[in-house]
C-alpha positions, 0 to 999 in steps of 0.5 A: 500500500505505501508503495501504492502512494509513493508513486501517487504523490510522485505523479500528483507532485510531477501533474502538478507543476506540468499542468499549471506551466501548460495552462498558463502557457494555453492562456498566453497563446489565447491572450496575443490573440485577443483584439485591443481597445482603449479604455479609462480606469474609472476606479482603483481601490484595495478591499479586503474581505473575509473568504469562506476559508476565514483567511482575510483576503486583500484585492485589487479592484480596478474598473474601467470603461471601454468601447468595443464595436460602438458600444461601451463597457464597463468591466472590474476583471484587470487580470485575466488569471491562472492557476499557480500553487504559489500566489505573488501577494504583492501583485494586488499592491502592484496593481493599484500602484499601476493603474490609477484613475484617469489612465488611459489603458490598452484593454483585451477583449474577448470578441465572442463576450466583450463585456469580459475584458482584462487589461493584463495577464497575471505574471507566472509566479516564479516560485510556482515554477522552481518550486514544484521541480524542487518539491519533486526532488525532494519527494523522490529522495525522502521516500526513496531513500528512506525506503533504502535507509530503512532496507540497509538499517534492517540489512544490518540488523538481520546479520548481526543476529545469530541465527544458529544460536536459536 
């Protein structure tokens, strides 16, 4: 059985990194696509709530105005996200340092729904990347080695016994 679940975490740890490096790579390739408009921050404010974990949670709120097709719209989503196991706390003080109101923005809309819109991809957390790999490493050599440690301590014990004795 333990057997059973050292490969399982092992493949969990290795899906893991691997699927959030493909989805986000997904996300860029759909983002250059996307046509861009200009558009006005109307708004930009931090606000912090509580989340139904009960962990308070701190966010950007930025909205802005655009036209798409002669009409107008207005939208509160600045970044389009991504899964990542390791969030950057910083990005949502980043966001409001950025973007101010009165600025003037490019703005990507998706055409199909252009009520959604965003004005940039949310950067690929570098500890996600490293971390994951690093994480794996160390995974394989704990449980890997220790099923080795234990196999040379059990080796070592078995042959200082004398069997002939009994």
């Amino acid at each position: 059985m333990l057997s059973i679940l050292k490969y399982a975490g092992l493949l969990f740890l290795a899906f893991a990194g691997v699927i959030q490096t493909y989805i986000y790579r997904r996300i860029q390739g759909k983002w250059r696509s996307l046509p861009v408009v200009r558009g006005k921050i109307i708004e930009s404010k931090l606000v912090n709530f509580i989340n139904t974990e009960g962990q308070r949670v701190y966010e950007a709120n930025i909205k802005y105005k655009y036209d798409f097709k002669g009409q107008r719209y207005y939208s509160d989503t600045p970044l389009l996200r991504s899964p990542q196991l390791f969030k950057d706390h910083n990005l949502e003080h980043e966001l409001l340092q950025k973007y101010k109101v009165g600025d003037h923005v490019n703005i990507k809309v998706l055409p199909n729904s252009p009520e959604v819109a965003f004005i940039e991809v949310e950067p690929f957390n570098r500890l996600s990347a490293i971390a994951i790999p690093i994480l794996t490493v160390l995974y394989i050599a704990f449980i890997f080695g220790y099923g080795w440690f234990m196999g040379e301590m059990l080796d070592g014990f078995l042959s200082g016994i004398n069997f002939s004795q009994w």
